[in-house]
Backbone as ProteinMPNN parsed JSONL, in Angstrom:
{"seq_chain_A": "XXXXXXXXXXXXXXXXXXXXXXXXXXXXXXXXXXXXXXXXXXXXXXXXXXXXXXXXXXXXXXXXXXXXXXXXXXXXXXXXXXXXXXXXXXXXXXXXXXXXXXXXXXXXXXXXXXXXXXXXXXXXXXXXXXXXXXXXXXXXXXXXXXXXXXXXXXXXXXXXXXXXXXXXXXXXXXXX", "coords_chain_A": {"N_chain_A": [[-17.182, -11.635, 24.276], [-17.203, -8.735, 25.657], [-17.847, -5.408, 25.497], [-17.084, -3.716, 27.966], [-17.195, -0.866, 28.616], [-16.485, 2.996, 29.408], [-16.877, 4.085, 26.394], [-19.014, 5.781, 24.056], [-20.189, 3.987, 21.642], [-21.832, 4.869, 19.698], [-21.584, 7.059, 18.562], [-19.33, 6.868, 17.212], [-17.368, 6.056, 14.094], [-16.148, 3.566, 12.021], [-14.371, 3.552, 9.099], [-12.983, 2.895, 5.701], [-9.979, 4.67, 5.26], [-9.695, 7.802, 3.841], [-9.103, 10.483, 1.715], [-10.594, 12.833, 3.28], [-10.097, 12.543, 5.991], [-8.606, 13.888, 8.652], [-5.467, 13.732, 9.487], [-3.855, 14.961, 11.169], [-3.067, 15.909, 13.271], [-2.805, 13.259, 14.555], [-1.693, 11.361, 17.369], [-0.12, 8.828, 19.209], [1.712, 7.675, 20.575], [3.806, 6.495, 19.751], [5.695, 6.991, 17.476], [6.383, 5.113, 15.078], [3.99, 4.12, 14.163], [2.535, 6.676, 14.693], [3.84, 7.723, 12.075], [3.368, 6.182, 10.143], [0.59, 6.195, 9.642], [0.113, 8.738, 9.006], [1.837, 9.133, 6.605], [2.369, 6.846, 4.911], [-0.088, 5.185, 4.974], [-1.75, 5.965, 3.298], [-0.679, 5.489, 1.097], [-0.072, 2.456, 0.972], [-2.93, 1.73, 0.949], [-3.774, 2.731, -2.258], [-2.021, 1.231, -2.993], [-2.803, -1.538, -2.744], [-1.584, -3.129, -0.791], [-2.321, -2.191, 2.202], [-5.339, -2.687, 3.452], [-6.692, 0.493, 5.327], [-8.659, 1.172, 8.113], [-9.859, 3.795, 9.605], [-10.829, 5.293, 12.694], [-13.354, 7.87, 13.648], [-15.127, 10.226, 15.237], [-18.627, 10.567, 14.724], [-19.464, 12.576, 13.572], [-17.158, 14.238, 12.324], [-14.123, 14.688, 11.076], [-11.314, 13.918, 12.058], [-9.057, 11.569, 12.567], [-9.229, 9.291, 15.399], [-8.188, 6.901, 15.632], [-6.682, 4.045, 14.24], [-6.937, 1.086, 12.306], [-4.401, -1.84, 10.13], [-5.637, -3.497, 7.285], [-4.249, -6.594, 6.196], [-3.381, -9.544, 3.576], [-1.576, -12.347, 4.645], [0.906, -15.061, 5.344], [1.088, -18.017, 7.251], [3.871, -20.194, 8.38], [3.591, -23.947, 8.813], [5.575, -24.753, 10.267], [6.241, -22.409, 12.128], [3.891, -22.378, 14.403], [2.298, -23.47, 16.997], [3.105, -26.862, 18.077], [0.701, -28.181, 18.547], [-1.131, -27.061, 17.522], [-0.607, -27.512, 14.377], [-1.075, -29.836, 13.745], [-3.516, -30.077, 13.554], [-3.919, -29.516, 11.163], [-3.729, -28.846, 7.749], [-1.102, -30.84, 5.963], [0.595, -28.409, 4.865], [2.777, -26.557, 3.732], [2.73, -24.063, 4.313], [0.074, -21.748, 5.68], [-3.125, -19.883, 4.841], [-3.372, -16.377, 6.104], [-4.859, -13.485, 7.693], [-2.96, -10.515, 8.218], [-3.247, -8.45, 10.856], [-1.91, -5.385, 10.559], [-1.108, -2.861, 11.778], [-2.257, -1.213, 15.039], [-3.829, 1.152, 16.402], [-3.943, 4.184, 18.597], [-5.483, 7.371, 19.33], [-3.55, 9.403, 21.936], [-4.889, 11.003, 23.635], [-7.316, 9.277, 23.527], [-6.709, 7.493, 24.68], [-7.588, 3.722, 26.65], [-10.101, 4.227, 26.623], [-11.777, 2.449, 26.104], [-11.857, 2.664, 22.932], [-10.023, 1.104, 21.809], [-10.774, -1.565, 22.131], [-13.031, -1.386, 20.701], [-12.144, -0.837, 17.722], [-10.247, -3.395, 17.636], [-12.126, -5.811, 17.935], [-13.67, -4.678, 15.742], [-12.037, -4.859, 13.381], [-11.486, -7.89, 13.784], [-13.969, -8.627, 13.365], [-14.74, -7.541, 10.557], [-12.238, -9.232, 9.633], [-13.581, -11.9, 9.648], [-15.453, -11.847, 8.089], [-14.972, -11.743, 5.909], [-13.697, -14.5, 5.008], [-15.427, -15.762, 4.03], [-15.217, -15.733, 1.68], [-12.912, -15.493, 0.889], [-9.917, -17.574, 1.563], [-8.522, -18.051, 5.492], [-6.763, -18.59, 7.795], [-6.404, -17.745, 10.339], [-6.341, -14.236, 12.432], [-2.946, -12.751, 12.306], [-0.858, -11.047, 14.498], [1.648, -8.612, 15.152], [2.572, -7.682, 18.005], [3.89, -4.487, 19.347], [4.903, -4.322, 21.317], [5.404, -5.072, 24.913], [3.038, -4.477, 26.152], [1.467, -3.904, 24.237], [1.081, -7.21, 23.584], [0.015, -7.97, 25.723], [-2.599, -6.669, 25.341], [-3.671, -7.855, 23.062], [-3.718, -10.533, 24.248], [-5.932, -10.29, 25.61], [-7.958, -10.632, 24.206], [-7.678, -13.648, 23.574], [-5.69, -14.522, 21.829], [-2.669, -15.977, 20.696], [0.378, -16.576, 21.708], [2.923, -17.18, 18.879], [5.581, -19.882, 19.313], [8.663, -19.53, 19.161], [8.639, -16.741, 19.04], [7.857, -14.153, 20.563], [5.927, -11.797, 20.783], [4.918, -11.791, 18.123], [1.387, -13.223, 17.47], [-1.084, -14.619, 16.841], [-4.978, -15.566, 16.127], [-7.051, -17.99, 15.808], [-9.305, -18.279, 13.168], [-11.953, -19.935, 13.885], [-11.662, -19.88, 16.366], [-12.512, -16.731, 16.749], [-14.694, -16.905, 14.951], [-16.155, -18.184, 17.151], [-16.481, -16.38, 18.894], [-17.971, -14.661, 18.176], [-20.174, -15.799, 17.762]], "CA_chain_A": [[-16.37, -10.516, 23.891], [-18.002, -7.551, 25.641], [-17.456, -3.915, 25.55], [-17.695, -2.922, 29.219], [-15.69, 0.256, 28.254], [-16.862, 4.263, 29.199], [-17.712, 4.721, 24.794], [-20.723, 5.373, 23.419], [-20.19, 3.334, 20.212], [-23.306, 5.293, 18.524], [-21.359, 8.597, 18.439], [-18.143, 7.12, 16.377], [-17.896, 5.747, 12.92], [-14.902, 2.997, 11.369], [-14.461, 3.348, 7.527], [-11.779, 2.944, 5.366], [-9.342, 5.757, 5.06], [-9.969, 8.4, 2.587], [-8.964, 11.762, 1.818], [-11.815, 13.97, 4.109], [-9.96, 12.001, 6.768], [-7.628, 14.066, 8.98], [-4.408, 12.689, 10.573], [-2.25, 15.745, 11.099], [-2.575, 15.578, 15.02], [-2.899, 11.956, 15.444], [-0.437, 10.934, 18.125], [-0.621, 7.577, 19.834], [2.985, 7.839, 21.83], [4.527, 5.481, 18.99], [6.384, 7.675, 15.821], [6.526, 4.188, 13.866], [2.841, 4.131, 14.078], [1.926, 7.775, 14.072], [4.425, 8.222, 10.711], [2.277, 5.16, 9.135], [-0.989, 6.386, 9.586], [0.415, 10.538, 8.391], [2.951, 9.293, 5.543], [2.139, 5.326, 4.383], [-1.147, 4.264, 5.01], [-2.711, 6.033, 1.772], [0.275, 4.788, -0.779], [-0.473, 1.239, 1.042], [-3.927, 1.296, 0.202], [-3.61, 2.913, -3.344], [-1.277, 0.105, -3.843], [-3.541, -2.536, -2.374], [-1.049, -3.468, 0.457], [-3.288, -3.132, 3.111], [-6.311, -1.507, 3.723], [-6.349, 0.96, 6.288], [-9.519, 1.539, 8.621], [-10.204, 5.049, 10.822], [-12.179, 5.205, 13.632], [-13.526, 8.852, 13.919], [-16.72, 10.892, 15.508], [-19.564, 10.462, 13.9], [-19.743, 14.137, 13.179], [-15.93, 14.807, 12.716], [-12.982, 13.715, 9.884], [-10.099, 13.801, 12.771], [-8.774, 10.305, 13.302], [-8.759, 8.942, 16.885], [-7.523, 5.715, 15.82], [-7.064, 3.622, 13.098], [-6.147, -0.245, 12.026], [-4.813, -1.979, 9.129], [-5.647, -5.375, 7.317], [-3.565, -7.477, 4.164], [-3.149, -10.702, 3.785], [-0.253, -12.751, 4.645], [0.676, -16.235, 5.618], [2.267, -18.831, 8.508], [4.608, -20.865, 7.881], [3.04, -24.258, 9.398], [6.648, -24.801, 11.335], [6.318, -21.583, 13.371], [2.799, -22.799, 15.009], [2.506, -24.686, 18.422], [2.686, -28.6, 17.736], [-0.681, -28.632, 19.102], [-2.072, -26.326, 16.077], [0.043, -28.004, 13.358], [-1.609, -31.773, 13.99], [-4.81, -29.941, 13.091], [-4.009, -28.744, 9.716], [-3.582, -30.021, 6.478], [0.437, -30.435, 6.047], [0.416, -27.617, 3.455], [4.277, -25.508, 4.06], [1.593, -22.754, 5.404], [-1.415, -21.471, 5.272], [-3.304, -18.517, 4.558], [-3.596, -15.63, 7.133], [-5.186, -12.237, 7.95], [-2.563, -9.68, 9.468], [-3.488, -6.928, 11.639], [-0.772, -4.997, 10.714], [-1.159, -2.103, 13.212], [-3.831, -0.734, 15.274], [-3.118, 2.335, 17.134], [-5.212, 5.219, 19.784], [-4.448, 8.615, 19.809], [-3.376, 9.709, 23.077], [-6.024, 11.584, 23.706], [-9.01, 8.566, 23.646], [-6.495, 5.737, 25.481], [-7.816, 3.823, 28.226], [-11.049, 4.77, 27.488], [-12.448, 1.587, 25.431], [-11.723, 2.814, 21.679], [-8.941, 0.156, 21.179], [-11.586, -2.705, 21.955], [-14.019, -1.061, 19.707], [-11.132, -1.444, 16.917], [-10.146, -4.682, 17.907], [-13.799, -5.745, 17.321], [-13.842, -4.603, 14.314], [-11.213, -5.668, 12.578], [-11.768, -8.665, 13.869], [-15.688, -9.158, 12.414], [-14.041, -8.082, 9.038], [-11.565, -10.83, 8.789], [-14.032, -12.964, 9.892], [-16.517, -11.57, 7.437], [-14.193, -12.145, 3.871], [-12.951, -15.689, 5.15], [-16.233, -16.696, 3.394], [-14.664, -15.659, 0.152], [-10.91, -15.964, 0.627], [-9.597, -18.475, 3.237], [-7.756, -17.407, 6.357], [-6.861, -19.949, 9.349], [-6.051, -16.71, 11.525], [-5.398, -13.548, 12.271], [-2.079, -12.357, 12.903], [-0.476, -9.423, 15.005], [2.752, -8.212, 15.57], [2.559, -6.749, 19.156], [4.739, -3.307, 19.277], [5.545, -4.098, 22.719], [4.732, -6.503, 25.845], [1.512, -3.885, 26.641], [0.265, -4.264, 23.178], [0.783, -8.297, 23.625], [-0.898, -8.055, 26.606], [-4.039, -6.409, 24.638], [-4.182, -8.936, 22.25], [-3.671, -11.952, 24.769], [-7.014, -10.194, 26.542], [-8.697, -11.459, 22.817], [-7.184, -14.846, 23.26], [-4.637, -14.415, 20.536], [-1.93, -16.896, 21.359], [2.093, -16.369, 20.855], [4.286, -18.088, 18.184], [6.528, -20.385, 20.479], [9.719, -19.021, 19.226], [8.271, -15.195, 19.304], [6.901, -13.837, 21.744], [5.458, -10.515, 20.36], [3.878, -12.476, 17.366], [0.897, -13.409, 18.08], [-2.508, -15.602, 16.233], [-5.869, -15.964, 16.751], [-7.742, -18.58, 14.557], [-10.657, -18.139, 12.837], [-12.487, -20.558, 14.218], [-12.313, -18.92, 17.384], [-13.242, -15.837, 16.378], [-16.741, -17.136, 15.056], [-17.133, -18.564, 17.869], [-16.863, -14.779, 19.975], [-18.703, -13.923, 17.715], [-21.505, -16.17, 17.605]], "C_chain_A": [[-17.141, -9.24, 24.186], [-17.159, -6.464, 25.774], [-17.777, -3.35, 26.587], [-16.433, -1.895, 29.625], [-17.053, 1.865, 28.529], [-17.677, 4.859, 27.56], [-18.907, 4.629, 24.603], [-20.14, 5.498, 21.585], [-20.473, 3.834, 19.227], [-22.368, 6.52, 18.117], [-19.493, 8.558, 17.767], [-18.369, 6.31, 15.384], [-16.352, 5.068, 12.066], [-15.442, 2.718, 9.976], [-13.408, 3.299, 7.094], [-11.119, 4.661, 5.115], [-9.357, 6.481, 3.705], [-9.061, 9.572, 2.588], [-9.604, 12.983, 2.845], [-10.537, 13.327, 5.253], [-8.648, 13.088, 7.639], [-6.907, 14.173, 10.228], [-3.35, 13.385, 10.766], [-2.571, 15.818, 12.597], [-2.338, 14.578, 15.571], [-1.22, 11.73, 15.887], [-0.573, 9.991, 19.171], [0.667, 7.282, 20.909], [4.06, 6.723, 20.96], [4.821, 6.067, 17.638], [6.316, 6.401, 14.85], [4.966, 4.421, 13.552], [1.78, 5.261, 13.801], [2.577, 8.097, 12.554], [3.658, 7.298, 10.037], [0.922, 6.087, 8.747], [-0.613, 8.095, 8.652], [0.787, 10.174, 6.96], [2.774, 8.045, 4.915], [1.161, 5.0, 4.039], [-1.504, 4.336, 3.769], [-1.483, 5.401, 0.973], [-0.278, 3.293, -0.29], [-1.519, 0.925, 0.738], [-4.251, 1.566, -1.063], [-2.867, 1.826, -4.401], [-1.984, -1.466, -3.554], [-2.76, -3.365, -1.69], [-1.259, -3.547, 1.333], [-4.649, -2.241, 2.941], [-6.64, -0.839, 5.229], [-7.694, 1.485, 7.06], [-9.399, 2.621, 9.763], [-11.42, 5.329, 11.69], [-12.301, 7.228, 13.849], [-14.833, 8.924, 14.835], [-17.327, 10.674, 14.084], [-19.68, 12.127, 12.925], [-18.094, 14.851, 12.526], [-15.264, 13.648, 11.712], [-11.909, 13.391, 11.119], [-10.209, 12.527, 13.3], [-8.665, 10.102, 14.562], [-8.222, 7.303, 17.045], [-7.718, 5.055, 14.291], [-6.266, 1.697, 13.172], [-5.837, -0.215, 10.399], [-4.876, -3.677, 8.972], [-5.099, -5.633, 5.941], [-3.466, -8.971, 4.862], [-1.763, -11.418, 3.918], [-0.275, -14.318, 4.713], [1.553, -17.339, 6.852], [2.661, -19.964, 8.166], [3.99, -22.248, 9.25], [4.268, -24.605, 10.886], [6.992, -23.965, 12.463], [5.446, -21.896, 14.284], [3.419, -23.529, 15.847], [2.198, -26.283, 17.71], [1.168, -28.76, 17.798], [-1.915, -28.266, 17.715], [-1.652, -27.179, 14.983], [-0.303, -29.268, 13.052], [-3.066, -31.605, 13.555], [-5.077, -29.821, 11.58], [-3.476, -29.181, 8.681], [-1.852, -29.847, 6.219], [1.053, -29.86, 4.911], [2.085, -27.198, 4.16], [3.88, -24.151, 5.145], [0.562, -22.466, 4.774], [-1.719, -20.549, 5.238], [-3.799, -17.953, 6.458], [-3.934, -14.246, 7.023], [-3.929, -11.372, 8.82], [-3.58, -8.036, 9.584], [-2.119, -6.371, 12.232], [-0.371, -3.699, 11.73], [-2.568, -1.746, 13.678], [-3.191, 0.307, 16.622], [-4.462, 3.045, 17.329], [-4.631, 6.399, 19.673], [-4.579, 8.396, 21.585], [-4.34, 9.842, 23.397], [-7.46, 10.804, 24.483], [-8.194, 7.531, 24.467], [-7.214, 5.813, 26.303], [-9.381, 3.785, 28.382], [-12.012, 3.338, 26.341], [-12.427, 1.411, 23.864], [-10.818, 1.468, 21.429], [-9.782, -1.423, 21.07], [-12.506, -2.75, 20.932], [-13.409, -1.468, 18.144], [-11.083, -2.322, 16.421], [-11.145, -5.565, 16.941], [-14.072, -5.935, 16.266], [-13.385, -5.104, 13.035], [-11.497, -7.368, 12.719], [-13.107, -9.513, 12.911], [-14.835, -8.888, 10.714], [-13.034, -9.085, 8.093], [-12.569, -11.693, 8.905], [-14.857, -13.147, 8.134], [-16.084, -12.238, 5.922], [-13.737, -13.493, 4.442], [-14.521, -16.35, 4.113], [-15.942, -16.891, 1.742], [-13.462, -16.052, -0.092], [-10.773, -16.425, 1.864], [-8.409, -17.78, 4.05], [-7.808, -17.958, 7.26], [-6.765, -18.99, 10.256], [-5.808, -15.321, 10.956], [-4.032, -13.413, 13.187], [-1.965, -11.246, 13.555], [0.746, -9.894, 14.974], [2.981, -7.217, 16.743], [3.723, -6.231, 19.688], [5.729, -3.728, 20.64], [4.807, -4.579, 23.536], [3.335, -5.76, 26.436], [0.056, -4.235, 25.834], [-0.072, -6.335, 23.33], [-0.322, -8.72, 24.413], [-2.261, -7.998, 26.234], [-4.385, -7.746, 23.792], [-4.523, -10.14, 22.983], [-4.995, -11.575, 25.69], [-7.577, -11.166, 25.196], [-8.427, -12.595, 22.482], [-6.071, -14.953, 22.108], [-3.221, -15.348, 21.337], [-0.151, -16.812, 20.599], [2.392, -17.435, 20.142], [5.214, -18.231, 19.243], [7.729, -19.577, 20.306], [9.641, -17.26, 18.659], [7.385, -14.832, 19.51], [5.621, -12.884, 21.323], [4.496, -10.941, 19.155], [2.8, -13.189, 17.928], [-0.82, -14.332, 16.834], [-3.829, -15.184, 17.07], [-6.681, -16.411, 15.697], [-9.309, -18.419, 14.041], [-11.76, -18.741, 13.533], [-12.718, -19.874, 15.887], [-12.594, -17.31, 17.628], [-14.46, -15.699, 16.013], [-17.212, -17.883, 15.968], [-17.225, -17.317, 19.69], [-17.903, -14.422, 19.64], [-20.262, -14.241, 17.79], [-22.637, -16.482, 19.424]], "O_chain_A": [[-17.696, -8.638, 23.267], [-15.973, -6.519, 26.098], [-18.653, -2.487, 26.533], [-15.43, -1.924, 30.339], [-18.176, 1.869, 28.026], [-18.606, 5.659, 27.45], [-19.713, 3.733, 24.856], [-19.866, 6.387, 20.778], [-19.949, 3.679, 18.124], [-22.659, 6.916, 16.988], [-18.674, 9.477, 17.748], [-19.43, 5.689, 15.434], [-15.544, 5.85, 11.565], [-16.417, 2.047, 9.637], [-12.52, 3.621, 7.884], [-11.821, 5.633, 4.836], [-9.094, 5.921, 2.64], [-8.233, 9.635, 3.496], [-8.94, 13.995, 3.069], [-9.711, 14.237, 5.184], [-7.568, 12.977, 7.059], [-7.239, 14.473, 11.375], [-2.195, 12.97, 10.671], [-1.437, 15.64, 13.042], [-1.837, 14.499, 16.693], [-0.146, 11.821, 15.293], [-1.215, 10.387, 20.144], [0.479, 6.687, 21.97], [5.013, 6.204, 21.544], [4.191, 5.631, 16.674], [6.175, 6.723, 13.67], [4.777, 5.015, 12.491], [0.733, 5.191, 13.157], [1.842, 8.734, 11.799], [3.151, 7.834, 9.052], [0.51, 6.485, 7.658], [-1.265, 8.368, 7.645], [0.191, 10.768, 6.062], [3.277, 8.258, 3.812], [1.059, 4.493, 2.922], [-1.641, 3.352, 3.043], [-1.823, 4.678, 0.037], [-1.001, 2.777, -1.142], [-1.575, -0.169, 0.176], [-5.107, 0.774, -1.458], [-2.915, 1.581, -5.607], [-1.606, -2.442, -4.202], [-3.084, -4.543, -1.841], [-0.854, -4.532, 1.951], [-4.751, -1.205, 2.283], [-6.825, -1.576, 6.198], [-7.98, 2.559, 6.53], [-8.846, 2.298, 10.814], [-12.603, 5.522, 11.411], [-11.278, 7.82, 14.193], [-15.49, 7.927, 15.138], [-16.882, 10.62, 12.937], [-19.973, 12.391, 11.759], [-18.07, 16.064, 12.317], [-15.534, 12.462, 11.524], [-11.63, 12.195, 11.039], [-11.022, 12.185, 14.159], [-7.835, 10.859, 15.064], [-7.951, 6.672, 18.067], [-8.548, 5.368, 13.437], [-5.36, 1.284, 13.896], [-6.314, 0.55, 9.56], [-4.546, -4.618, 9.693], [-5.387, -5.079, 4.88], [-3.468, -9.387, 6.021], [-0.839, -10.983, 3.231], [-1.245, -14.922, 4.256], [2.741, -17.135, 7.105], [1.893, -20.78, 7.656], [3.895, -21.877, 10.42], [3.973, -24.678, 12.078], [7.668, -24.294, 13.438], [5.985, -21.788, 15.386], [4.515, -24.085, 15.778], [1.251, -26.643, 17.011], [0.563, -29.506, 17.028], [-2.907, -28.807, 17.225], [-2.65, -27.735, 14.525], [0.192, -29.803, 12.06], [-3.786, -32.555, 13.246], [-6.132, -29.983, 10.966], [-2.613, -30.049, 8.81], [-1.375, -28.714, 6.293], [1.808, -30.438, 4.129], [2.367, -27.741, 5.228], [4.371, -23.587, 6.123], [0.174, -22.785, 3.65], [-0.835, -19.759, 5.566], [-4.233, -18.548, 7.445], [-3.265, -13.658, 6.174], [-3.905, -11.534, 10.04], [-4.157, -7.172, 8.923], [-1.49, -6.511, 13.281], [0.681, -3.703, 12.369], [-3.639, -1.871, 13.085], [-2.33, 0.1, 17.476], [-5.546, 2.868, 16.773], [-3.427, 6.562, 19.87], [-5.29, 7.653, 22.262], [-5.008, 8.821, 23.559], [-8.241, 11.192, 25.351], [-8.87, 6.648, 24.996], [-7.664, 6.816, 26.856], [-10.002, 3.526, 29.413], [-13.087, 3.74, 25.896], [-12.83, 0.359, 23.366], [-11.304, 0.781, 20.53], [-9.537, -2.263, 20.204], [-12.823, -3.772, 20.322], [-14.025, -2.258, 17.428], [-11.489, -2.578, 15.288], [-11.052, -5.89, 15.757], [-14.568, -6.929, 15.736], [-13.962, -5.56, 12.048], [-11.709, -8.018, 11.694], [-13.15, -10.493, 12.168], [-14.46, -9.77, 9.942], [-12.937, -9.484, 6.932], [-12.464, -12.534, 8.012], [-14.854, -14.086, 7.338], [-16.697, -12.962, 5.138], [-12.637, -13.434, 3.894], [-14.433, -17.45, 3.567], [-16.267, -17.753, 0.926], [-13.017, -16.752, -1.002], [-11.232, -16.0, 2.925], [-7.524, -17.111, 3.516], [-8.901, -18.003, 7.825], [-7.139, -19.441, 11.339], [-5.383, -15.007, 9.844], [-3.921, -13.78, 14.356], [-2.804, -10.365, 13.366], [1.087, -11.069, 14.837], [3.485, -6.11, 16.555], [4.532, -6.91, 20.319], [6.919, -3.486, 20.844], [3.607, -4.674, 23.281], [2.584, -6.431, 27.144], [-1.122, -4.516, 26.054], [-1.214, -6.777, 23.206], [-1.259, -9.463, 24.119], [-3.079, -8.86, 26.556], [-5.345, -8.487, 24.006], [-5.457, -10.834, 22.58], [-5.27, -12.417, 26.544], [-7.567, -12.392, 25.301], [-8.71, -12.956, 21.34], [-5.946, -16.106, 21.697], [-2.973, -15.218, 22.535], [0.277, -16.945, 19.453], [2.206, -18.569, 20.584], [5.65, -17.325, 19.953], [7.978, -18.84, 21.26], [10.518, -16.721, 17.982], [6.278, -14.962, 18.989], [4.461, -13.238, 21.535], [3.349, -10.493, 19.158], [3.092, -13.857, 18.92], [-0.907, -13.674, 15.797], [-3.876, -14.683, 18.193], [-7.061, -15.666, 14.794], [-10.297, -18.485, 14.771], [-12.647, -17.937, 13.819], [-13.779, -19.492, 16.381], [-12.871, -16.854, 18.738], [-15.255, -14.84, 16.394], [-18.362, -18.322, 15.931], [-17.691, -17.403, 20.826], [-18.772, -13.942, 20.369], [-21.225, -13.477, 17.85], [-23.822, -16.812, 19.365]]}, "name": "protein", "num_of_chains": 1, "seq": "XXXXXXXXXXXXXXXXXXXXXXXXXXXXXXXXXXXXXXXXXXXXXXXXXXXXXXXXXXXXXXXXXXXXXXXXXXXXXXXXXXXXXXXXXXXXXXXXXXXXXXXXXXXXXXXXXXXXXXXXXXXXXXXXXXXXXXXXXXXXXXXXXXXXXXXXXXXXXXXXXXXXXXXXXXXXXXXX"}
């Protein structure tokens, strides 16, 4: 899983979303996604719905991107046969979504969205040691974003397309 992207890593900084944080220009070319991050994100994390991570400058509050993460779950009947023969024949199982993850305009293109990615990623990995999680999920906006994810191996739900997995298990093993 490398980063052979234009960023220099050292000179930005992903934390959870606070107040200092500001998201009155962010514009990513997607209103569902820029009105989240302006008008939602904080009641969702105040309410512990998801938690919402911002990638900024190191030096600088202005968002240039942000994800978020809650927990959810898959029903074991949506999975490929192939996954479902692996797993204990619970109704479903637990899951990480990555409920959006969005760029401003501004930084596309230029490696930030992998940096993201990345990230979110190591943090589901990171709490599966405490709370279990067979995957994460996405919901990819649109066949560009699928595309992104299917670079990270993330693999479609047969009967939807745009949904999308990627199991833990292979995630620690990008990682490791």
């Amino acid at each position: 899983m490398s980063q052979n992207n234009g960023t220099d890593s050292q000179s930005i900084k992903i934390e959870p979303l606070g107040k200092k944080h500001d998201r009155a220009a962010f514009s990513c070319g997607n209103d569902e996604l820029d009105i989240y991050l302006k008008k939602r994100a904080s009641q969702d994390a105040k309410k512990n719905i998801a938690t919402v991570f911002v990638m900024t400058k190191t030096r600088d509050s202005v968002v240039i991107g942000y994800y978020s993460l809650s927990a959810t779950s898959i029903l074991l009947a949506d999975l490929p046969n192939g996954t479902v023969k692996k797993l204990p024949k619970y109704p479903q199982v637990p899951a990480t979504l990555l409920g959006r993850l969005a760029i401003d305009s501004d930084y596309q293109g230029l490696g930030y969205g992998d940096i993201l990615i990345i990230d979110a990623l190591r943090r589901a990995l990171v709490v599966t040691t405490e709370i279990a999680s067979y995957a994460v999920v996405v919901d990819a906006i649109n066949e560009r974003a699928r595309s992104f994810y299917e670079h990270y191996e993330f693999c479609s739900f047969p009967d939807r397309r745009l949904r999308q997995f990627l199991p833990m298990k292979t995630i620690a093993d990008l990682f490791s």
